[in-house]
mmCIF file of the N, C-alpha and C atoms, coordinates in Angstrom:
data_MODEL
# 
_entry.id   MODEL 
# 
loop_
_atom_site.group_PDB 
_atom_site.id 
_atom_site.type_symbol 
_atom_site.label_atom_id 
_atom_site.label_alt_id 
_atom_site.label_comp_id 
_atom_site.label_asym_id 
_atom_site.label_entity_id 
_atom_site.label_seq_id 
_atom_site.pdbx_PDB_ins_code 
_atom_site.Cartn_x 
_atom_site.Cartn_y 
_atom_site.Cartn_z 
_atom_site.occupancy 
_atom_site.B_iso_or_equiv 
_atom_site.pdbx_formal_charge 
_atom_site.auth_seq_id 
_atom_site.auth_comp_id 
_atom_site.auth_asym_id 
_atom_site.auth_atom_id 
_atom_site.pdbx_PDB_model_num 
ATOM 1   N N  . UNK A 1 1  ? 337.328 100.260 147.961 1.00 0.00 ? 1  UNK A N  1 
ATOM 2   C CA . UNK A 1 1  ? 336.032 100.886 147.920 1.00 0.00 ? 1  UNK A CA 1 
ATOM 3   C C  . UNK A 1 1  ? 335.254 100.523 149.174 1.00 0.00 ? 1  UNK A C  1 
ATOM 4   N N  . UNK A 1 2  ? 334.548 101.708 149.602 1.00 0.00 ? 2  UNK A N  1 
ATOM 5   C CA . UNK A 1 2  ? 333.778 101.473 150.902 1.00 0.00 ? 2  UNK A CA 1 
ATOM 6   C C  . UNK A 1 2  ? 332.698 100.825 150.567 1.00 0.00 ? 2  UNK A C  1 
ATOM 7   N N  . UNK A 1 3  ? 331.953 100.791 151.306 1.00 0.00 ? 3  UNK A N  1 
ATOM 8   C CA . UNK A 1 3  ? 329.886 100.072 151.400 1.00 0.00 ? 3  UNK A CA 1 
ATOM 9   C C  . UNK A 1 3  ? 329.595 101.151 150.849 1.00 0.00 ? 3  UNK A C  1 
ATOM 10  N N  . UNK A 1 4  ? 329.869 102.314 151.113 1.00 0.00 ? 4  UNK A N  1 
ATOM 11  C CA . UNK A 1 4  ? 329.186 103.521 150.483 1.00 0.00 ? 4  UNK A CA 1 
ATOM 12  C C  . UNK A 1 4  ? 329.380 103.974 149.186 1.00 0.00 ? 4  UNK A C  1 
ATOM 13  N N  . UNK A 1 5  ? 330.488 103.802 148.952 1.00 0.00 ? 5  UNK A N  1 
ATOM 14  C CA . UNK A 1 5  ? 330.519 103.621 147.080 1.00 0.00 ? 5  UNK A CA 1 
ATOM 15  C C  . UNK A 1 5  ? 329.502 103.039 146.506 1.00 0.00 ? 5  UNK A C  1 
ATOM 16  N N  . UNK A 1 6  ? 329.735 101.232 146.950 1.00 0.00 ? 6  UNK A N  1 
ATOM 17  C CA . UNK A 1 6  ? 328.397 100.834 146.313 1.00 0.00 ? 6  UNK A CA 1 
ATOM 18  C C  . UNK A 1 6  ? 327.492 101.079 146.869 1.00 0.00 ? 6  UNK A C  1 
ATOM 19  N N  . UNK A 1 7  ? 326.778 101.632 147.407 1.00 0.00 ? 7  UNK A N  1 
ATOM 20  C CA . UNK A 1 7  ? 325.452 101.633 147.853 1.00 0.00 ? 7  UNK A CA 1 
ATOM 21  C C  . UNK A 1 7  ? 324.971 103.105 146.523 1.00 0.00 ? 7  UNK A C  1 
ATOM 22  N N  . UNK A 1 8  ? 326.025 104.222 146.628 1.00 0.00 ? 8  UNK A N  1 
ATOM 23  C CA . UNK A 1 8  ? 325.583 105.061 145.406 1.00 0.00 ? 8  UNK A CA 1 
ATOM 24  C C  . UNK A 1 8  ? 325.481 104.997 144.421 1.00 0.00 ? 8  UNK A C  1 
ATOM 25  N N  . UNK A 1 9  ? 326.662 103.641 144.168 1.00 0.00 ? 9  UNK A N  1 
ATOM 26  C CA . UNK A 1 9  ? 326.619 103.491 142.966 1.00 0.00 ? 9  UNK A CA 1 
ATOM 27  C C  . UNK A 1 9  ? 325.477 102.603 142.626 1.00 0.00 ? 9  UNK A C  1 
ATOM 28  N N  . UNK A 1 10 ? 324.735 101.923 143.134 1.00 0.00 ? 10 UNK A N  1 
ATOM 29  C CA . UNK A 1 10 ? 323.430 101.443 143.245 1.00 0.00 ? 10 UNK A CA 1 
ATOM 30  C C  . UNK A 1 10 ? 322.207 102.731 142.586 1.00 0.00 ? 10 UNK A C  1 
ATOM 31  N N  . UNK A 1 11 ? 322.681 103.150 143.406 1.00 0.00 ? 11 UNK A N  1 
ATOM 32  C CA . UNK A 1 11 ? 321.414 104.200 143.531 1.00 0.00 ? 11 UNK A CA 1 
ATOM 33  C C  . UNK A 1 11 ? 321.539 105.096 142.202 1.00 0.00 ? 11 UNK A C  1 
ATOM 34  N N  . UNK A 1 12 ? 322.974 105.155 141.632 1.00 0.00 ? 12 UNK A N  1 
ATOM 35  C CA . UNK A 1 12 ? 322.941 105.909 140.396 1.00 0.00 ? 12 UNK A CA 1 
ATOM 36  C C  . UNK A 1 12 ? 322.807 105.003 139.172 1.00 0.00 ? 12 UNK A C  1 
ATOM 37  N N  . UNK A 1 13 ? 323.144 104.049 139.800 1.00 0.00 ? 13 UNK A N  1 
ATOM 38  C CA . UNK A 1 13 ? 322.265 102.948 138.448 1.00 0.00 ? 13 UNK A CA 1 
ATOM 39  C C  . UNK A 1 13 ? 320.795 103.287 138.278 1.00 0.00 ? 13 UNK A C  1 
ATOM 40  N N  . UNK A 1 14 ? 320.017 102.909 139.502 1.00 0.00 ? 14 UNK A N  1 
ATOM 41  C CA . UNK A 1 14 ? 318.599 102.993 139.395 1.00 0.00 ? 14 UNK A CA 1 
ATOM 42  C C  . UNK A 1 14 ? 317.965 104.085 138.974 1.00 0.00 ? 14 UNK A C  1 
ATOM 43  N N  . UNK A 1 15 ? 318.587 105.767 139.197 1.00 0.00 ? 15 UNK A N  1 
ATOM 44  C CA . UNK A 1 15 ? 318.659 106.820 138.935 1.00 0.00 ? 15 UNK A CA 1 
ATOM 45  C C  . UNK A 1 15 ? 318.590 106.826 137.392 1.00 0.00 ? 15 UNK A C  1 
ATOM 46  N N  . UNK A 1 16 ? 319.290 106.243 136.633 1.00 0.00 ? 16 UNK A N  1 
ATOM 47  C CA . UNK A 1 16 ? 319.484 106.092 135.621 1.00 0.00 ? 16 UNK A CA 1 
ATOM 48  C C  . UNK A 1 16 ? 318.613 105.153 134.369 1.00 0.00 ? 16 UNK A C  1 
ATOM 49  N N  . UNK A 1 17 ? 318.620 104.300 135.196 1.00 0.00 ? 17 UNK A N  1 
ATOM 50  C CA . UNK A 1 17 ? 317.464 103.392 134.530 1.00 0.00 ? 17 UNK A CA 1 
ATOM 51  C C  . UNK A 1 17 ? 315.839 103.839 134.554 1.00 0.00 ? 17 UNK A C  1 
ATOM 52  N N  . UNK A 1 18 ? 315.547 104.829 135.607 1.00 0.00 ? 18 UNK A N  1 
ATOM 53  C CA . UNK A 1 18 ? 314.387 105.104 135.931 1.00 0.00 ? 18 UNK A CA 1 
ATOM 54  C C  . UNK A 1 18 ? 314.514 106.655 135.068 1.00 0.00 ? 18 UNK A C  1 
ATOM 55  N N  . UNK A 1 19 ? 315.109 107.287 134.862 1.00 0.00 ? 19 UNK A N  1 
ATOM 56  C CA . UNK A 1 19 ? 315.597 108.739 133.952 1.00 0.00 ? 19 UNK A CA 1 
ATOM 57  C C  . UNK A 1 19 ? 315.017 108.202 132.640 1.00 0.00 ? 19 UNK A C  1 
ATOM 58  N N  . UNK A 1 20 ? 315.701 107.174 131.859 1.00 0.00 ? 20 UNK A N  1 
ATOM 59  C CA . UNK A 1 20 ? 315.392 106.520 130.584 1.00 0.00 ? 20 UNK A CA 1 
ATOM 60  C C  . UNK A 1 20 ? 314.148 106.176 130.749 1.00 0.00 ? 20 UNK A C  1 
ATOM 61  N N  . UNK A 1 21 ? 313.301 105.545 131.435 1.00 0.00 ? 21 UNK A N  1 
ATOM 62  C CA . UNK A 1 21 ? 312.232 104.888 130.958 1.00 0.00 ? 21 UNK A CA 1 
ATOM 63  C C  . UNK A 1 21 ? 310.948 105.958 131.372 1.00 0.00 ? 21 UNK A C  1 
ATOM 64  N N  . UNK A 1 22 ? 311.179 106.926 132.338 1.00 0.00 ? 22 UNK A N  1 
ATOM 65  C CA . UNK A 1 22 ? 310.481 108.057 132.252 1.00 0.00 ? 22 UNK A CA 1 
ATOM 66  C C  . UNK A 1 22 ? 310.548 108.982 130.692 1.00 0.00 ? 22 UNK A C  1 
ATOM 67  N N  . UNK A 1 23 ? 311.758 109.199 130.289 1.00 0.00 ? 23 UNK A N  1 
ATOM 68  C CA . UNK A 1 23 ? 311.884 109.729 129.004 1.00 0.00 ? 23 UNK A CA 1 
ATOM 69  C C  . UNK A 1 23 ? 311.044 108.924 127.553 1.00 0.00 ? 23 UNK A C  1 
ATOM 70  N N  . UNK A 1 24 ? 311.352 107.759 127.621 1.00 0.00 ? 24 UNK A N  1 
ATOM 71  C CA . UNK A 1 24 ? 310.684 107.000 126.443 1.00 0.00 ? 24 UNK A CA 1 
ATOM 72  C C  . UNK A 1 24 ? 309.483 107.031 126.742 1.00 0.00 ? 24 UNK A C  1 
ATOM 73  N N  . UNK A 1 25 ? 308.707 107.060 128.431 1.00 0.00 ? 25 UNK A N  1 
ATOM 74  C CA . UNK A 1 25 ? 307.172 107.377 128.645 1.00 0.00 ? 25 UNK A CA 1 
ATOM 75  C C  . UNK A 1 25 ? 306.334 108.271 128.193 1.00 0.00 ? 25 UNK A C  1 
ATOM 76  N N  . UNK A 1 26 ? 307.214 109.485 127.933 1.00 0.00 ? 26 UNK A N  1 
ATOM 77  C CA . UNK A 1 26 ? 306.613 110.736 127.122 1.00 0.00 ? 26 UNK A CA 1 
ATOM 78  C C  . UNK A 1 26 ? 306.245 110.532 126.199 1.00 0.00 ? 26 UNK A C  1 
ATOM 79  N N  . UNK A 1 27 ? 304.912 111.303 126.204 1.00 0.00 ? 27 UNK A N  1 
ATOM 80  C CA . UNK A 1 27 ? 304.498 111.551 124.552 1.00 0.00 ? 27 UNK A CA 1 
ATOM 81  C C  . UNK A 1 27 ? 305.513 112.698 123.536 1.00 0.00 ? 27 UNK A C  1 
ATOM 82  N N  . UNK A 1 28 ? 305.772 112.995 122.286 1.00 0.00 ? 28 UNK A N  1 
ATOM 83  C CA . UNK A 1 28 ? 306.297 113.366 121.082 1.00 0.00 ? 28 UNK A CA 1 
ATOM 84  C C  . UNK A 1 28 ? 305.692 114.940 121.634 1.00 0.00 ? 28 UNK A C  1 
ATOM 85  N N  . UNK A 1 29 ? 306.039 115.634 120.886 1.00 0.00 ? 29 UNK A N  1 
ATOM 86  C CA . UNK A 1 29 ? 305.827 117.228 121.178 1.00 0.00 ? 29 UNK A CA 1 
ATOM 87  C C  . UNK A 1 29 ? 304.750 117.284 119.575 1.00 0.00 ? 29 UNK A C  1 
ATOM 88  N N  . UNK A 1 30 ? 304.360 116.771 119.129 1.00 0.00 ? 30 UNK A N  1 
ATOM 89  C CA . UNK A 1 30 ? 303.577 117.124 117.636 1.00 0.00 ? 30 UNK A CA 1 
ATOM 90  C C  . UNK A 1 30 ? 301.601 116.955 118.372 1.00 0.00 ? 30 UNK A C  1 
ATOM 91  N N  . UNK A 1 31 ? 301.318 118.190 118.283 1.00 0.00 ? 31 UNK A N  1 
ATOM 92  C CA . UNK A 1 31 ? 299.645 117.753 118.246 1.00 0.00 ? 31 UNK A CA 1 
ATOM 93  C C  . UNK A 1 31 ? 299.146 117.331 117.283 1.00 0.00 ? 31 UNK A C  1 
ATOM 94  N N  . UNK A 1 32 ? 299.378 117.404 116.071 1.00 0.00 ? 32 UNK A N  1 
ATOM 95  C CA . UNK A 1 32 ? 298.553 117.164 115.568 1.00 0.00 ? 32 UNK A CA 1 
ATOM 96  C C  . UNK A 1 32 ? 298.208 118.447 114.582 1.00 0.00 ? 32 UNK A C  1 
ATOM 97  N N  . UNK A 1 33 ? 296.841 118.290 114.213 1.00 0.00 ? 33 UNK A N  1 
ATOM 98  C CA . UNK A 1 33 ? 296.006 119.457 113.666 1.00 0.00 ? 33 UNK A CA 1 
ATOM 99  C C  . UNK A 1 33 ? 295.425 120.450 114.456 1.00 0.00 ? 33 UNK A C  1 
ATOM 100 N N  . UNK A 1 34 ? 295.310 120.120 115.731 1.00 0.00 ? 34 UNK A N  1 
ATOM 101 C CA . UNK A 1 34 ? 294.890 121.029 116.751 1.00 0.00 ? 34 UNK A CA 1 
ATOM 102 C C  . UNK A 1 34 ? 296.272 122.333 116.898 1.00 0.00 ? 34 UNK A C  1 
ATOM 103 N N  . UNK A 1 35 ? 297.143 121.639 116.560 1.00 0.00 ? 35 UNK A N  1 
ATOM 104 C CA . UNK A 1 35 ? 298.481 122.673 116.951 1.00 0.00 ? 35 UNK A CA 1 
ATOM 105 C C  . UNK A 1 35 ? 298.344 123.896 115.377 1.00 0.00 ? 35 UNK A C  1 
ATOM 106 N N  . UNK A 1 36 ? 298.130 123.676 114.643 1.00 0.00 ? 36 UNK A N  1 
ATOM 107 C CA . UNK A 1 36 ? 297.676 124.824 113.609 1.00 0.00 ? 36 UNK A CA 1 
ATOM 108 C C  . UNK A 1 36 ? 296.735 125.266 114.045 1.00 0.00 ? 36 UNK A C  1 
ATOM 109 N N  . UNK A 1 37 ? 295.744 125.164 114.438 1.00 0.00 ? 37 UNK A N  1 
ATOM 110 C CA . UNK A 1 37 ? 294.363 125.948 114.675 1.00 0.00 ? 37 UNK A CA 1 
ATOM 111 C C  . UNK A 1 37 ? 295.271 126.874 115.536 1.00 0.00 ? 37 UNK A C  1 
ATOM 112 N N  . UNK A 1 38 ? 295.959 126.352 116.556 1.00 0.00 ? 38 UNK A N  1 
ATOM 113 C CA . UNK A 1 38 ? 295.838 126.751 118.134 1.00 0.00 ? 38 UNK A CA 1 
ATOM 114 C C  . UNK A 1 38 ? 295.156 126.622 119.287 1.00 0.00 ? 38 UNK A C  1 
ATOM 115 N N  . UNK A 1 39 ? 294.261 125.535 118.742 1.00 0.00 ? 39 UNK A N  1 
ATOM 116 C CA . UNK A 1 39 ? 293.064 125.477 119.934 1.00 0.00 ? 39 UNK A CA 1 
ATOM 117 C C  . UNK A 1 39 ? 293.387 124.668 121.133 1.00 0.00 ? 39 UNK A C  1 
ATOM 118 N N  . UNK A 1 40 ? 294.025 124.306 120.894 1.00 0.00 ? 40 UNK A N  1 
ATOM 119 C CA . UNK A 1 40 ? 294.684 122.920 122.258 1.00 0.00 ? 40 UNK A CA 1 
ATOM 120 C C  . UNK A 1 40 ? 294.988 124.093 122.822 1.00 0.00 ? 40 UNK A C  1 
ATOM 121 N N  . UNK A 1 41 ? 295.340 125.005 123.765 1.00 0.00 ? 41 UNK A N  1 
ATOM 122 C CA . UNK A 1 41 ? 295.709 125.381 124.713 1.00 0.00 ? 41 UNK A CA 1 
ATOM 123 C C  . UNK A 1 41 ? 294.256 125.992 125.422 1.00 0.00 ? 41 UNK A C  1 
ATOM 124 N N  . UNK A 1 42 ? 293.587 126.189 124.568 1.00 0.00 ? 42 UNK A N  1 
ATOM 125 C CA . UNK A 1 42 ? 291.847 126.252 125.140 1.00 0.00 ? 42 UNK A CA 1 
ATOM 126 C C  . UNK A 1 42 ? 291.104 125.336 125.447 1.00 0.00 ? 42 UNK A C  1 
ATOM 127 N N  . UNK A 1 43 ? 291.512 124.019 125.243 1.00 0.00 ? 43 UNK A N  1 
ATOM 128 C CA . UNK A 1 43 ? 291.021 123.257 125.766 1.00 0.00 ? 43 UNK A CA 1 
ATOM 129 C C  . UNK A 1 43 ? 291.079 122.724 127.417 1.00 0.00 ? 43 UNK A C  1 
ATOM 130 N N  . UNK A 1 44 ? 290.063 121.825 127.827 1.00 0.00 ? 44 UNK A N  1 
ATOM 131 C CA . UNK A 1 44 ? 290.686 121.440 129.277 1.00 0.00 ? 44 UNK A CA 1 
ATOM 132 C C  . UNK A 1 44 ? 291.589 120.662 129.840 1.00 0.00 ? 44 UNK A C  1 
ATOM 133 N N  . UNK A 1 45 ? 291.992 119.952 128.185 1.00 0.00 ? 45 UNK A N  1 
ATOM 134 C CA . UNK A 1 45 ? 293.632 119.595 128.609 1.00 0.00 ? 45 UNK A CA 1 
ATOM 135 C C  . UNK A 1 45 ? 294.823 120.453 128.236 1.00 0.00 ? 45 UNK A C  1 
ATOM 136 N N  . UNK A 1 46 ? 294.542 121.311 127.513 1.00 0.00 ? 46 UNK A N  1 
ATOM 137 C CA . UNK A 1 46 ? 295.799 122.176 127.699 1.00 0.00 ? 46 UNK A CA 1 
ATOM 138 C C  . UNK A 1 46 ? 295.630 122.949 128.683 1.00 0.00 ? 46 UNK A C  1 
ATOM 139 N N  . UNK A 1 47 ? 294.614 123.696 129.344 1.00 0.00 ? 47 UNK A N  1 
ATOM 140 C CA . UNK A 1 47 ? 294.908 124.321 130.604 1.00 0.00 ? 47 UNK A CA 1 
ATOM 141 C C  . UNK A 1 47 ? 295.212 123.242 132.090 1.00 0.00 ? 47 UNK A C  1 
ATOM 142 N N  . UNK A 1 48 ? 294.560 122.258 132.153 1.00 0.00 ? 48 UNK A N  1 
ATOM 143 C CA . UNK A 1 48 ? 295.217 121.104 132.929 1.00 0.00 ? 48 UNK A CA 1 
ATOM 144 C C  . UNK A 1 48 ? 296.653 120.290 132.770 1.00 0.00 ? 48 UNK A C  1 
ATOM 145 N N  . UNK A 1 49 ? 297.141 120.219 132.209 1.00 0.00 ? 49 UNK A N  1 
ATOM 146 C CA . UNK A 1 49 ? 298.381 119.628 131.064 1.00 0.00 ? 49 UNK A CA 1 
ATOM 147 C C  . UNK A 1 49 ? 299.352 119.645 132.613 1.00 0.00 ? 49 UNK A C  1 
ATOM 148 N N  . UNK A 1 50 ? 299.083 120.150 133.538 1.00 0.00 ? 50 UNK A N  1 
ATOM 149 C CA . UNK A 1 50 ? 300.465 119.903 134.346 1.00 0.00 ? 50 UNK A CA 1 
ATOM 150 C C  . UNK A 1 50 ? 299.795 118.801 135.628 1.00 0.00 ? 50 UNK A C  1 
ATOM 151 N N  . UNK A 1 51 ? 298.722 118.520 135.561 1.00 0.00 ? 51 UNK A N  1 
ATOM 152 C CA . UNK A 1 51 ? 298.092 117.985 136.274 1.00 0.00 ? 51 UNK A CA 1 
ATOM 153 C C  . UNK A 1 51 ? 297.928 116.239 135.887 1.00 0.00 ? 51 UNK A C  1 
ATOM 154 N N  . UNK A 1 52 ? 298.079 116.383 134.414 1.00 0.00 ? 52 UNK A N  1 
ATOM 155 C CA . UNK A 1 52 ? 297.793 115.219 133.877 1.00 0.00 ? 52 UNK A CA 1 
ATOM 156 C C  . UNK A 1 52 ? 299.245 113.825 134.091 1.00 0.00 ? 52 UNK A C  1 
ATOM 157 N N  . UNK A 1 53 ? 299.431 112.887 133.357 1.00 0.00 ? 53 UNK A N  1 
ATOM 158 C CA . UNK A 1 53 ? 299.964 111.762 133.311 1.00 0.00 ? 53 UNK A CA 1 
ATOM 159 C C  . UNK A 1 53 ? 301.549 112.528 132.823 1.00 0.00 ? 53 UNK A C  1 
ATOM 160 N N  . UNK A 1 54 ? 301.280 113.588 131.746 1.00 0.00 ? 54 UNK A N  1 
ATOM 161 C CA . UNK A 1 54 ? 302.310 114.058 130.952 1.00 0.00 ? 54 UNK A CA 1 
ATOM 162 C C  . UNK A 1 54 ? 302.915 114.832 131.949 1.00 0.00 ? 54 UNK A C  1 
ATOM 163 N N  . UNK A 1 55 ? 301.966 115.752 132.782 1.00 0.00 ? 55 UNK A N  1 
ATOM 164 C CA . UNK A 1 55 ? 302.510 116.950 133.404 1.00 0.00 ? 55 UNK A CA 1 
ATOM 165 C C  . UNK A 1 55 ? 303.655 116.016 134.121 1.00 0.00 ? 55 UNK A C  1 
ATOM 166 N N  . UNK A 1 56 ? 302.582 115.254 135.394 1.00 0.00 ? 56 UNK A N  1 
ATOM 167 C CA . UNK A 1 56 ? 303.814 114.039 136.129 1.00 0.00 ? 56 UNK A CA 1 
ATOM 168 C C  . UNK A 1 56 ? 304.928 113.454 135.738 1.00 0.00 ? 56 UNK A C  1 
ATOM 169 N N  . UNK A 1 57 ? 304.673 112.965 134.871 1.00 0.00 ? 57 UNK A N  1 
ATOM 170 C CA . UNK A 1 57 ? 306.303 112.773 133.918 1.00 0.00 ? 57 UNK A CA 1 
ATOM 171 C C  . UNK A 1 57 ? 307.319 113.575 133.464 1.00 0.00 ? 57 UNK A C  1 
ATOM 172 N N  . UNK A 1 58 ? 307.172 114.720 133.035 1.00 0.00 ? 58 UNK A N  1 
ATOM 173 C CA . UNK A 1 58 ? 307.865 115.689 132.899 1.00 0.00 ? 58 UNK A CA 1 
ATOM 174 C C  . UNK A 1 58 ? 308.198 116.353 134.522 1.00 0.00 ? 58 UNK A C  1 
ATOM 175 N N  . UNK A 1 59 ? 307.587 116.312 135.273 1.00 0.00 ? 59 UNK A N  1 
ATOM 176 C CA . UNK A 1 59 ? 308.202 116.808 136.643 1.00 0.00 ? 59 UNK A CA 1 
ATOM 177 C C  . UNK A 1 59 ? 309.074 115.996 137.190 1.00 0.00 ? 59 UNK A C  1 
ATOM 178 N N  . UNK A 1 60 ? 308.852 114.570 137.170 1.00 0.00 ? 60 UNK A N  1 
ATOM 179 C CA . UNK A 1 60 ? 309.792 113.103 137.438 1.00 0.00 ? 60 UNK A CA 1 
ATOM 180 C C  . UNK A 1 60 ? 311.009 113.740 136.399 1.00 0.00 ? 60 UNK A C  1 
ATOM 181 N N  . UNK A 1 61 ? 310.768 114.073 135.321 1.00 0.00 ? 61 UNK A N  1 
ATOM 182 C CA . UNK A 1 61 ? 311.687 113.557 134.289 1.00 0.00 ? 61 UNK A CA 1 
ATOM 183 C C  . UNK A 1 61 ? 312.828 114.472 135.093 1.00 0.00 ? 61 UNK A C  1 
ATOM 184 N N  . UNK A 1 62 ? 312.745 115.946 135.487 1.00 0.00 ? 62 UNK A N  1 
ATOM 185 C CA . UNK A 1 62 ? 313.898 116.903 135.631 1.00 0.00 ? 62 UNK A CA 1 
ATOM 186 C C  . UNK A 1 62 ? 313.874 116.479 137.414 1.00 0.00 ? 62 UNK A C  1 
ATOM 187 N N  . UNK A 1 63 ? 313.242 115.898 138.529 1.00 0.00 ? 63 UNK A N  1 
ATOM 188 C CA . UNK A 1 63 ? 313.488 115.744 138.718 1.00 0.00 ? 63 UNK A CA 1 
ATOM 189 C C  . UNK A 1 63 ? 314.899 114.448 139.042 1.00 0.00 ? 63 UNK A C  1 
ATOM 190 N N  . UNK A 1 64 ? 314.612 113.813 138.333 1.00 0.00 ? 64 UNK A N  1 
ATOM 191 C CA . UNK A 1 64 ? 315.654 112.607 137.877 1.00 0.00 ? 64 UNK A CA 1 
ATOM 192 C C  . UNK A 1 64 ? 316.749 113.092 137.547 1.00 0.00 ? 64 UNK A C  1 
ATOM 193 N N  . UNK A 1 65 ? 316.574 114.038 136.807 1.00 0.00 ? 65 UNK A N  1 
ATOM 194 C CA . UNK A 1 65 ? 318.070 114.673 135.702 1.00 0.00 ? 65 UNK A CA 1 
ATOM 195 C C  . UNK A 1 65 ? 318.450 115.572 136.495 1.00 0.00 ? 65 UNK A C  1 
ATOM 196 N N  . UNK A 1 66 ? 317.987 116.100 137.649 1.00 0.00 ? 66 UNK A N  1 
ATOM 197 C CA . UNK A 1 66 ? 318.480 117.052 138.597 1.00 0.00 ? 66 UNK A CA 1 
ATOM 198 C C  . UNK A 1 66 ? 319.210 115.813 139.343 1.00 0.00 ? 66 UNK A C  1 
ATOM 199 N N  . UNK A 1 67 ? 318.739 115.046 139.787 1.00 0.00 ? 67 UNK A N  1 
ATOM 200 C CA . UNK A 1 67 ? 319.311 113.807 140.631 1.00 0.00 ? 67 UNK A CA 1 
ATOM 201 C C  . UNK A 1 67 ? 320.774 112.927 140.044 1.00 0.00 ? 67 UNK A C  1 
ATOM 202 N N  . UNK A 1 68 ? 320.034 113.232 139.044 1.00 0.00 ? 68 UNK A N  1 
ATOM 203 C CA . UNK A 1 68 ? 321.362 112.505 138.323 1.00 0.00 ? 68 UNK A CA 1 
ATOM 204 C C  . UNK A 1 68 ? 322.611 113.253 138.019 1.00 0.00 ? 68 UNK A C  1 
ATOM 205 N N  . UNK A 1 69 ? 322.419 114.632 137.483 1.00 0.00 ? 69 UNK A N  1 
ATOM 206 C CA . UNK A 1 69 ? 323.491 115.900 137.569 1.00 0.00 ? 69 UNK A CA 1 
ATOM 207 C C  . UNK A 1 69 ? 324.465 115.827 138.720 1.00 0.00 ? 69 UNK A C  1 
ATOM 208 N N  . UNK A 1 70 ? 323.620 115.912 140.005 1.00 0.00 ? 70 UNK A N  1 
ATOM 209 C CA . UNK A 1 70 ? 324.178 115.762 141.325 1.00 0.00 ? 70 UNK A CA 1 
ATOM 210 C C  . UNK A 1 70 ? 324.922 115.241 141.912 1.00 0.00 ? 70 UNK A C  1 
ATOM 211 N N  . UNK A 1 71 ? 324.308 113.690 141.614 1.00 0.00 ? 71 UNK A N  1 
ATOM 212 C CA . UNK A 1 71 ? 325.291 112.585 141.689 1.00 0.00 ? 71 UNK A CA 1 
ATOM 213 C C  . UNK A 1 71 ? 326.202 112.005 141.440 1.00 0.00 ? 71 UNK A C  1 
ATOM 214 N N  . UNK A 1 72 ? 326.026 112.422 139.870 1.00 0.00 ? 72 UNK A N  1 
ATOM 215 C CA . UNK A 1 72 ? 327.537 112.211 139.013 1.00 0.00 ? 72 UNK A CA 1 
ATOM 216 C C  . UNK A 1 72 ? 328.548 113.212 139.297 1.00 0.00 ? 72 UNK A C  1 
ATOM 217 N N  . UNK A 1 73 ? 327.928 114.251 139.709 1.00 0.00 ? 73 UNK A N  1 
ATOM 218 C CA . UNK A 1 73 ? 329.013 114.980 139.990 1.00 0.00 ? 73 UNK A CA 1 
ATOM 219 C C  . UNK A 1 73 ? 330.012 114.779 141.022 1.00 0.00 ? 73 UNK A C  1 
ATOM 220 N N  . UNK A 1 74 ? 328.804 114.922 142.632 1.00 0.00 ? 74 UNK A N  1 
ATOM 221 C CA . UNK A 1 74 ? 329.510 114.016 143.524 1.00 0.00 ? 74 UNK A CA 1 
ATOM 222 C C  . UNK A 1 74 ? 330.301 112.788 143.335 1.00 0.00 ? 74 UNK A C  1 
ATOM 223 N N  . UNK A 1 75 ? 330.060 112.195 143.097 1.00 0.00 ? 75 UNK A N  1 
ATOM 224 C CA . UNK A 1 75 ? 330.492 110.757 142.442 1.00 0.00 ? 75 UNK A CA 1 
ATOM 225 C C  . UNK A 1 75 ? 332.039 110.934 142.198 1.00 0.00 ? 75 UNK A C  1 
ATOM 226 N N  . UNK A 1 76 ? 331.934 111.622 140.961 1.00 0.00 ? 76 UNK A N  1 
ATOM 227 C CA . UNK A 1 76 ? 332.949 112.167 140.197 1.00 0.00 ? 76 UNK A CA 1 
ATOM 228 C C  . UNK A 1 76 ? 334.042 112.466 140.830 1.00 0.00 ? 76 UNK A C  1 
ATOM 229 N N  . UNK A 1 77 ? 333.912 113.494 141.946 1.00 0.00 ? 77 UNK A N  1 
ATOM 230 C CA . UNK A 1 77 ? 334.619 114.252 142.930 1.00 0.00 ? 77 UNK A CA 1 
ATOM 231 C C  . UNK A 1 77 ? 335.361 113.444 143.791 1.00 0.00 ? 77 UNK A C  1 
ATOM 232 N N  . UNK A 1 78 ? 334.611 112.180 144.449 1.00 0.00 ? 78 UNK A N  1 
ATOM 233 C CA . UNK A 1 78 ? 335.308 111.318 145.057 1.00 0.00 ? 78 UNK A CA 1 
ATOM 234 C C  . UNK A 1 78 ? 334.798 111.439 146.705 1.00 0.00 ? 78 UNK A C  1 
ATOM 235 N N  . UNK A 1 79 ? 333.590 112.352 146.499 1.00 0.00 ? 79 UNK A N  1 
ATOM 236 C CA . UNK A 1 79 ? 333.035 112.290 147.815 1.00 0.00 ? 79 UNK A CA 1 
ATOM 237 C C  . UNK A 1 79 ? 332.692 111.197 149.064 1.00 0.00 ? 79 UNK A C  1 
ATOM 238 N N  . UNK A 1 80 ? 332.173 110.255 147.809 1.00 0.00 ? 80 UNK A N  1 
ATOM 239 C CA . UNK A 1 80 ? 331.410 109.088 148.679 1.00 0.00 ? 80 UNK A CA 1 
ATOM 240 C C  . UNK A 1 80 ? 332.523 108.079 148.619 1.00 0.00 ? 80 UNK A C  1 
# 
């Protein structure tokens, strides 16, 4: 194995560890009582919602899982 093996394989550890703990960071998909009314999406956090703590996390999250798709694949292949 080269330096470059491990160095990815580094990096797909951390990839990985940082995927999980972004995921457990999320909040649950249940509103609540607001989700029967329907009114949460009239509010100024549901029209902000991609802006917020959640939005950020969920953009991390697929970016990660895009990262991680990638890598394993490469990986896999025998590139590095």
């Amino acid at each position: 194995m080269s330096a470059l093996d491990y160095v990815f394989g580094v990096i797909f550890i951390i990839i990985c560890a940082a995927l999980v703990v972004m995921v457990l960071a999320q909040e649950g998909k249940n509103q609540g009582l607001g989700a029967i009314q329907g009114t949460v999406e009239n509010t100024y956090w549901g029209k902000n919602k991609g802006r917020s703590r959640e939005g950020v996390l969920k953009k991390a999250t697929v970016a990660l899982s895009v990262l991680f798709v990638v890598l394993s694949i490469l990986l896999n292949m025998g590139l590095f």
